[in-house]
Each structure stands twice: as structure tokens, then as C-alpha cells.
N, C-alpha and C positions, 0 to 999 in steps of 0.2 A: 857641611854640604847638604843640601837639598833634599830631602827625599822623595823620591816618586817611582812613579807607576810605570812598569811598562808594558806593551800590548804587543808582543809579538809576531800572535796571529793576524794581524789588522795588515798586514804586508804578507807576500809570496817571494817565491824567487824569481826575477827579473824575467820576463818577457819577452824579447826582441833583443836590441843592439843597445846595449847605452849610448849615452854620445856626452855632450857639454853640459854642463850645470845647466839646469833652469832657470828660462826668465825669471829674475825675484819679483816683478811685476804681474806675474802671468795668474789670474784669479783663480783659486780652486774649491770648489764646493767640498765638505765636508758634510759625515753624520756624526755626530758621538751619541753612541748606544747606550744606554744605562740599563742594566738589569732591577731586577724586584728582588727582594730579601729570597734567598735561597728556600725557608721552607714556605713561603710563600708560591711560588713559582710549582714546585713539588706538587704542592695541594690542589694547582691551577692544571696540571697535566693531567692528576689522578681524577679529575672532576673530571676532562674532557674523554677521558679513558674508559670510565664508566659512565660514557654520554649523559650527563648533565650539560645542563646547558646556563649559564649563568646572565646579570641582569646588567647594563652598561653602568648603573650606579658601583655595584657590587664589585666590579670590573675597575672599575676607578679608587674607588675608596680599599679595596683589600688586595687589590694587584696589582699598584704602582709605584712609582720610585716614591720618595718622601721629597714633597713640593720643595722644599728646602734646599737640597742637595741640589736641586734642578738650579732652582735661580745660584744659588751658589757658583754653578759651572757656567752658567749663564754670563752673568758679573765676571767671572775671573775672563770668558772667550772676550768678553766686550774691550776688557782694557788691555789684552793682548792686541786689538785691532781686528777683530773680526767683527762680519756682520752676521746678525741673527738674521737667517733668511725662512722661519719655521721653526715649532715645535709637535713632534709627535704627539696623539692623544694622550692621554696619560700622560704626558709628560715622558715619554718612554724613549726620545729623543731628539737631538738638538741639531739643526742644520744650521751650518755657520760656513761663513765663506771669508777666505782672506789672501792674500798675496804671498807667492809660493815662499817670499822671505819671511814674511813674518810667522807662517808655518812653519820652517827648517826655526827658526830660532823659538817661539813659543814649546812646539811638539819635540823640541833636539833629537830633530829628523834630517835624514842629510837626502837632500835631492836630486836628480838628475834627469835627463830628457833621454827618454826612451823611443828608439822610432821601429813601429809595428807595422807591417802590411803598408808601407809608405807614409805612413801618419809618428808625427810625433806628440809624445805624451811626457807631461812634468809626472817626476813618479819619485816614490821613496825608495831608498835602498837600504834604509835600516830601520830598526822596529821604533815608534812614535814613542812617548811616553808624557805623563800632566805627573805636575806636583800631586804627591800623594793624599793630601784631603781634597784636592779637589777631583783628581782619577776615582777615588775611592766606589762611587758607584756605577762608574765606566765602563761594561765590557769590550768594548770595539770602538774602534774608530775608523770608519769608513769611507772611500774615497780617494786616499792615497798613492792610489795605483791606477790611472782612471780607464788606463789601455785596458783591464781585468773586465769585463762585462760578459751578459748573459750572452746566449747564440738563442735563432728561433728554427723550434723544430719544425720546419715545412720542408717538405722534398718536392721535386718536380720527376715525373716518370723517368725512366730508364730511355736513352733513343733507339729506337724499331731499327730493326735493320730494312734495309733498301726495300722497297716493296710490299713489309710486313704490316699488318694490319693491327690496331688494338684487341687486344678479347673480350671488349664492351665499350659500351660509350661510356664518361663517368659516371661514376653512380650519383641521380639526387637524391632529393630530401626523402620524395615515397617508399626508393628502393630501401636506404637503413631504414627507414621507421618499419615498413615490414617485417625487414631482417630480422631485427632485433623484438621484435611481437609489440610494437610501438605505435600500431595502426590500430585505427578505429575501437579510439579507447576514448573518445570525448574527450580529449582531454587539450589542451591549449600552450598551456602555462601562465593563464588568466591570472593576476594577482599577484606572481612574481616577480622578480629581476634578478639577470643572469650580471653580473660585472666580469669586464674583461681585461684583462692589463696586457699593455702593448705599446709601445711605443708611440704609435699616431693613427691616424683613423682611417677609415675607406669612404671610398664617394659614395654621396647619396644617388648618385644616378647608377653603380653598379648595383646596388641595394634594390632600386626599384628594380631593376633590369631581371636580377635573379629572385625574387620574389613572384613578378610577372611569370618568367619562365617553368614555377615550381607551382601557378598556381594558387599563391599564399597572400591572404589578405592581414596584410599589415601596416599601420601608420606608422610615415615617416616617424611623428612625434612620439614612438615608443622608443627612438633611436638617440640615445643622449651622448655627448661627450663633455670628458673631461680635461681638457687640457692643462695637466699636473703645472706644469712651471707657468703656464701663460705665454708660452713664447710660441714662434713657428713650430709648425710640426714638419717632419719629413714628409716627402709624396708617399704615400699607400706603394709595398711593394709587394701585396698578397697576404703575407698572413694575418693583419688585419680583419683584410677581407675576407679571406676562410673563416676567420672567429665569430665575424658576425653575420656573415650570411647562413655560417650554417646552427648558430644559435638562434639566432631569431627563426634559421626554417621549421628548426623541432620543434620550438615554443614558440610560436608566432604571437601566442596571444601574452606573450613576459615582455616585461621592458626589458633595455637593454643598456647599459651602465658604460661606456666604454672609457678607462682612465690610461688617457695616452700621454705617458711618462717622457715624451720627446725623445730620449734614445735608449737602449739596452745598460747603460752605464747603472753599477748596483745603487748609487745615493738618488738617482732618480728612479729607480725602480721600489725603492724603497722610501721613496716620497710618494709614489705611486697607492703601494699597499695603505701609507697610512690615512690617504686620501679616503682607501674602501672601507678602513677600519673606521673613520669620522661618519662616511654616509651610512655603516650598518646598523645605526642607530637612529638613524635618520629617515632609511629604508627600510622598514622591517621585513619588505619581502623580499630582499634583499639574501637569499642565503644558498647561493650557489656562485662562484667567481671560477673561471676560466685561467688557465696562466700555459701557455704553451710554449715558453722558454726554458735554457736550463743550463748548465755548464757540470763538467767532472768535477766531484768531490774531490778530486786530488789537486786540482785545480786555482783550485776559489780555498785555498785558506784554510788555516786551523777550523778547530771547532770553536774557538771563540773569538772569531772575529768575522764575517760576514755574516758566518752562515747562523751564529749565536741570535744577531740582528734581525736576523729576517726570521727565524723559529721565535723568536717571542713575539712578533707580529700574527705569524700562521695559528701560533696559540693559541691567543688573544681572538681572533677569528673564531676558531673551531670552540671557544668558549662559549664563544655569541651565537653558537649553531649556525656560522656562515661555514660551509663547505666547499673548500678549495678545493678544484681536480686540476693537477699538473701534467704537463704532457713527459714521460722519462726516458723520451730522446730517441733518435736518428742515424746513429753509428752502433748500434748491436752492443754486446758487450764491453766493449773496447774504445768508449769513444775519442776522439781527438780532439785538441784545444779549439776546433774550430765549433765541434761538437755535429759535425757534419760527413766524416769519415772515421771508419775503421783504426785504428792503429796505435790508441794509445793503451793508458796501464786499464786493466781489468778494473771496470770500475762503475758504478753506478753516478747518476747525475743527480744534482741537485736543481731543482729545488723537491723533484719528487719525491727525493729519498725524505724528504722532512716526515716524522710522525704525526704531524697536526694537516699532513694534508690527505689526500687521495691518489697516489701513483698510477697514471693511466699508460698502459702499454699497447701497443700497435698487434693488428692482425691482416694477415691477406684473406680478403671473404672474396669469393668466388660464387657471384648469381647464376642462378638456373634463369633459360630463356621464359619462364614463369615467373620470376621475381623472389624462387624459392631459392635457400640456400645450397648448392653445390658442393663444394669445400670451405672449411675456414681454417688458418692454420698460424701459428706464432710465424711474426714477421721478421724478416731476416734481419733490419735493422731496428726492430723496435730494443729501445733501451731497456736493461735489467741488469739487476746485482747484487749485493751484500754492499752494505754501508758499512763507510770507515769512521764516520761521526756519528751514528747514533746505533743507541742499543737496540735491541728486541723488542718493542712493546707489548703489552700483555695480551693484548688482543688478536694478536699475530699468531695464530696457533691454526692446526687442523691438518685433514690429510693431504701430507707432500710438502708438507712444511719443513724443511731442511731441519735437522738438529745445527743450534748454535746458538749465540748470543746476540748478529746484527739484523737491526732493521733491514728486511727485505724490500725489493722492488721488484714491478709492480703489484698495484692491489688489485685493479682489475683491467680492463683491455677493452679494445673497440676496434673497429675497421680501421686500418692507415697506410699501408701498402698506396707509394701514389702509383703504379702499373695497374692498381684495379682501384684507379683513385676516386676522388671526391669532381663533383663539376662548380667551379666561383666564375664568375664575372669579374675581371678585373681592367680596367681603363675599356671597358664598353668592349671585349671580348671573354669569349669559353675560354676556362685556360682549367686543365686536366692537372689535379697537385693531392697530395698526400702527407701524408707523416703526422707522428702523435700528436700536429698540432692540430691534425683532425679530430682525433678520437678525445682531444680532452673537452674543445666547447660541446661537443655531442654527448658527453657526458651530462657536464653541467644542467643543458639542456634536458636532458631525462632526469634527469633531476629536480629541474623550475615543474618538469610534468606530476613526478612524483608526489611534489610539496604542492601542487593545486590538488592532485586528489585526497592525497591527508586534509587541505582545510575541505572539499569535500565533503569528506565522513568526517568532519568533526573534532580530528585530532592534531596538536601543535605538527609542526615544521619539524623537520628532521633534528635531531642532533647529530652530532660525530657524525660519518656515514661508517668509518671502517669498522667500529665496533661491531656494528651488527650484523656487518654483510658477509664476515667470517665465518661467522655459524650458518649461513647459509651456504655455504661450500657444497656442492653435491646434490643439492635444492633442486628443483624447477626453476628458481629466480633467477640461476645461473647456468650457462652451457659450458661445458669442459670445452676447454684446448686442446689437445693432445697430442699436435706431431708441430712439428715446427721447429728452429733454432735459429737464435741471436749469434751465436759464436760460439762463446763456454760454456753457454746453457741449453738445455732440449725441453720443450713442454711435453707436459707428460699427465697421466691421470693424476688430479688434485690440483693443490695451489704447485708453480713454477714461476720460476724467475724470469719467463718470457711473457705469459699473460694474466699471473699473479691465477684470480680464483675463478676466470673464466670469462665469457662477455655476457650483457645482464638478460634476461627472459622480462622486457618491462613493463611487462603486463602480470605474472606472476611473482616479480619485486616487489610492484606495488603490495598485490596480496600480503607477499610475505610481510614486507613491512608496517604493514595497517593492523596484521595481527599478532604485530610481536610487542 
């Protein structure tokens, strides 16, 4: 008998309603992940740990599969009938597409049509598996489940009661950049690019619209897209928009990279990343990326099989000194499979909880009729938690750091509350919206500012960002949090599971970081 591999994690438990076998015609995209030699990979974490930044040679040649092994899987996909639609850089994996039959009988995977929210999906019910020399450098196989996708964390305000009034108009780009000490620092985001991953794009006419309205001189042509597959995009339904209007407001003067992966589905979001990881080579100032989706760890799979996939991508990034801020969600502690309500298990989201990224958590800021701060407080639904996949990192330490062994969420916070929300433009109207997946391109964006005053003064682009911003706990670079709750968690003086190590002082960040 045969021997081979099997991938357990690369499947969950069923989703919706089963229903009939799947069409055996019915086409389905696949990834196959391949990992790098174990102490490889080690040595690749502990570099970016102690912020080192490594070179795309270096990246290629000491922390990729073995060419070999690639074409190998390659060869064996082809004579099974699959099409090679893509290869990861590095070689780091294989998009291949083929007919739900000749998937159930290559992968000896048994499939079925699964119907979700009215929609049916061909889906596996039982764990995939490759002959053993050719699974051999396989971690994941991706895609099998296609109903499994991200959620986008955008809220829309709470509705007023009859008569009631807002307690401000939304906030734009002047009010944060004050907020946060972000004003009248010369600074632009001259020389950068911010990349943004999302599904599809926003119009160029709400672009100009809220630009005009903010006051902001910016060329259309800093405005790129990417359309990941080549195919239609969806119509814009806002968070797009938030991403890039309010990353180009902070940095007006950074390009803007937008890779619209066509839908929320993980093999095109992860065709998406590998698209950011080809242009960061390509881009060198390229070193801040946007991602304001996200789904429960309990969710999305073991730990080696999506989430294996997509952390040696974020790696790989945070290797290249591209720093990823994720937005960590929309339902408080507890989020739901929609990842939009309250109610499910105690659990933090991915993709924030990855340690190669930036965990950005929500807060309700409260303007004074001065433009001064008022209140700021942990947001009721911003996301936080203790990961179930990944451990502590070393760098995770300091005062209010829970004793334990998981990776925490988040690392640091921003305005998101949409009741004291953000102001987009969207189809040629004001529309008042909120949630992490404000606070993460705002991030970013202070970020593109940060990395123009390092080449300023002289010194490389950021590495890592969490390494360092740790030790700055308690700083001026940072304001504490200190009252607020997600659900199971209460922010409190130091780091907290609701706004991690505070939101940043980004005029005294800078400092800090120029002289450390």
C-alpha cells in the first residue's frame, strides 16, 4: 500500500448544512504550502526577533524550500490533472487548480456541497493527504473548504434614538493626526508605500472627493492597483475605502500599493500576500502593509494548516523589514464566525495574533471642542486575547504583561469606535464608520511617517516594529489606556489585552526610535 502524508489541519469542522456530493466538474483553486527545513525557519524568526532585517538574495537562497522538491510536486500536480495557476516566491508555494474529481481522487479527500448563508460551496469532509515523497515538504493544503474565509473588520455606528443627535461629526484626518501628536511635523510620508490587502478597490472619484474635503494634495497616480487574479473585482463596499482614504490622508505624500485579491477566500488572500512579498523587492519603500481582516483562531484550523501558510509569508515580510499592522477584530473578546458579533468561544483573531505581525486594537477617543483629547478609553468591541497557536515571543515582556506562555493580543491601539467614528466618502456620499479596520491603515500610515523621518536623519527603515516599541511601555512614545473593556478583559495601567501597550505619542515615537 501507498504511503503518504496526511494534513489534517488543512480542513475544520463542516460549516453550514451538508447537502449532495459535489459537482466533479466544478473547478477548485488550491495552495500547497511547503515549509523550509525546520532549523532554518528557527533561525529566520530569531533574526526577526532581534530585528534584523535580511537581504531578498539571502531570503531566497537560506530560507526556501529546495527547488527540487518544488518541481517535484509540481510534476506529480500536473499528471494528476491539475493546472498550475502560480508559484509563491521562493518557491514557498504552489497554486494549482482542478476538478472537484480529480481532487477527491488525487488528494483521497471525500467531498461534499456545503450551503452557507444561501450559498453553496464544494467542501472536504475529510483530512487531504499526497504520496509521501511527494507530501514530504508540504505543510498545508489550502482551499478545500472555500466557504472558510476572512470577515472585514468595519462597523457602522450604533442607530440614535429618535431625535438624538451625534456627539460630533466624524472625525477626519486633522482631528487624529492632532490626537495622536501627528500634526505639524513636516512630515508627508515622501518616499514610502503603504500596501493594502483587500479584496477590491474604491473609486477614484470618492478619493478625489475626500482628499478635497481634508484639504490633502495628492496625485491620483500615487493610487496603484493590484488586481491579484486579473478577473472582475467586486463593487467597493467601504472598507476599501476607509483603507485608502485614510492612508493616503496621513501620508499623503507615500504611494499607495492597493492588492485587491477579489474576494475574502484564504488561497486568494494568500495569493494576495505573495503578490506584496514579490513587489517588496521590487518596492523598497515599500515597508508598511495594511490588512484589516481577520477570522477566530478557533476557527480557521489547526496550527498547520492555514494559519502555518500565511505565518511563513508574515515572516518572510517582517524579514524584509516590511511591517504588517493587522486590525484584531470587532466583537470584543468573544468573537463570532461572522467575526462581527459577540458570542462565540474566548478567543483572539487571526491574523493579528501572528507574531511577525503588529496586532492593532480599537479605542473610543473622545475630542474636546478644541480638537484636544477628552477621553480615550479601550473599545467595547475591539478584539484581544491569549492565542491558541502561537507561543510568547521574547519580546512580549514588560509591565501588565500577564504571566503565561501565549502570544498576546493586541500590541498596540488606535481610535475605532465607529459612534465617535472616522468620516470616507463612499459612492459620492459622508458615510460615518469605524472599527480596527480604522486604526490598522492609520497605523501603517504613521508608520510610512516614521520611515520618511529615519531616511531624514539618515538611518535605515524600520525593522520588526514590536521588538522595540516594548521597551518603550510607559515612554512618552506611548499614552496608557486604562479603563475600558472588551468583555473578559479590562485595560488597566501597562500592557492589556484590550489596547496592548497604549496608542503611539508620534512625534515622541519618532524620537524614541531615531535614538534607539
Amino acid at each position: 500500500m501507498e504511503k503518504r502524508k496526511v494534513f489534517p489541519d488543512s480542513i475544520s469542522p463542516l460549516q453550514g448544512q451538508p447537502g449532495k456530493p459535489a459537482d466533479p466538474s466544478l473547478q477548485l483553486p488550491l495552495l500547497f504550502s511547503l515549509s523550509i527545513p525546520a532549523g532554518a525557519q528557527k533561525e529566520l524568526e530569531e533574526k526577526v526577533a532581534a530585528g534584523k532585517v535580511i537581504t531578498p538574495a539571502e531570503l531566497k537562497t537560506k530560507y526556501g524550500p529546495d527547488p527540487t522538491e518544488v518541481n517535484r510536486l509540481v510534476d506529480w500536480l500536473k499528471g494528476q490533472g491539475f493546472v498550475i495557476t502560480g508559484i509563491s516566491p521562493n518557491g514557498t508555494g504552489v497554486y494549482a487548480s482542478a476538478g472537484v474529481a480529480a481532487i477527491g481522487k488525487s488528494l483521497q479527500v471525500e467531498m461534499t456541497t456545503v450551503t452557507k448563508e444561501g450559498v453553496s460551496w464544494p467542501a472536504a469532509t475529510s483530512a487531504p493527504s499526497l504520496p509521501a515523497d511527494i507530501g514530504r515538504p508540504v505543510h498545508a493544503i489550502i482551499g478545500l473548504q472555500p466557504y472558510r474565509q476572512a470577515h472585514k473588520h468595519r462597523q457602522l455606528p450604533s442607530p440614535l434614538p429618535a431625535g438624538a443627535q451625534p456627539f460630533v461629526p466624524p472625525y477626519r484626518i486633522a482631528d487624529i493626526l492632532k490626537a495622536y501628536n501627528a500634526d505639524n511635523l513636516n512630515l508627508t510620508g515622501k518616499g514610502q508605500t503603504i500596501g493594502i490587502l483587500i479584496d477590491t478597490a474604491p473609486l477614484d472619484t470618492d478619493l478625489a472627493a475626500f482628499w478635497q474635503k481634508n484639504n490633502l494634495t495628492v496625485d491620483p497616480k500615487q493610487i496603484t492597483v493590484i488586481n491579484v487574479k486579473g478577473q472582475p473585482l467586486p463593487p467597493p463596499d467601504g472598507e476599501e475605502t476607509m483603507d485608502t482614504q485614510w492612508a493616503s490622508g496621513i501620508a499623503p505624500g507615500a504611494d499607495i500599493r492597493i492588492y485587491a485579491a477579489g474576494s475574502l477566500h484564504f488561497v486568494d488572500l494568500d495569493k494576495g500576500l505573495d503578490a506584496i512579498l514579490a513587489d517588496a523587492v521590487n518596492f523598497p519603500g515599500m515597508r508598511q502593509v495594511s490588512i484589516s481582516i481577520g477570522l477566530g483562531e478557533t476557527y480557521i484550523g489547526g496550527p498547520d494548516g492555514q494559519v502555518a501558510a500565511e505565518h511563513q509569508k508574515f515572516l518572510r515580510l517582517a524579514a524584509l523589514g516590511v511591517n504588517v499592522f493587522a486590525s484584531s477584530g470587532d466583537a470584543g473578546s468573544n468573537p463570532d464566525l461572522s467575526a462581527h458579533n459577540p458570542g462565540g468561544a474566548l478567543q483572539a483573531e487571526y491574523a493579528a495574533s501572528d507574531p511577525s505581525v503588529i496586532g492593532v486594537g480599537g479605542t473610543s477617543l473622545r475630542l474636546a471642542a478644541d480638537g484636544s483629547i477628552s477621553e480615550e478609553t479601550g473599545w467595547s468591541s475591539g478584539g484581544g486575547g491569549k492565542s491558541i497557536l502561537f507561543p510568547r515571543p521574547d519580546w512580549q515582556k514588560g509591565n501588565g504583561v500577564p504571566a503565561g506562555t501565549e502570544r498576546l493580543i493586541p500590541d498596540v491601539s488606535l481610535a475605532a469606535d465607529p459612534n465617535l467614528g472616522a468620516n470616507i466618502i463612499l459612492n459620492g456620499k459622508d458615510q460615518q464608520v469605524g472599527g480596527t479596520s480604522w486604526s490598522a491603515p492609520a497605523w501603517a500610515a504613521f508608520c510610512a511617517l516614521i520611515n520618511e523621518a529615519r531616511s531624514n536623519a539618515g538611518k535605515p527603515a524600520l525593522p520588526f516594529l514590536n521588538p522595540l516599541i516594548y521597551p518603550l511601555l510607559g515612554t512618552p512614545a506611548f499614552r496608557d489606556i486604562t479603563s475600558g473593556s472588551n468583555g473578559a478583559y479590562t485595560a488597566s495601567p501597562g500592557y492589556d489585552l484590550v489596547t496592548g501597550i497604549g496608542v503611539p505619542n508620534v512625534a515622541a515615537l519618532i524620537t524614541a526610535l531615531n535614538n534607539s
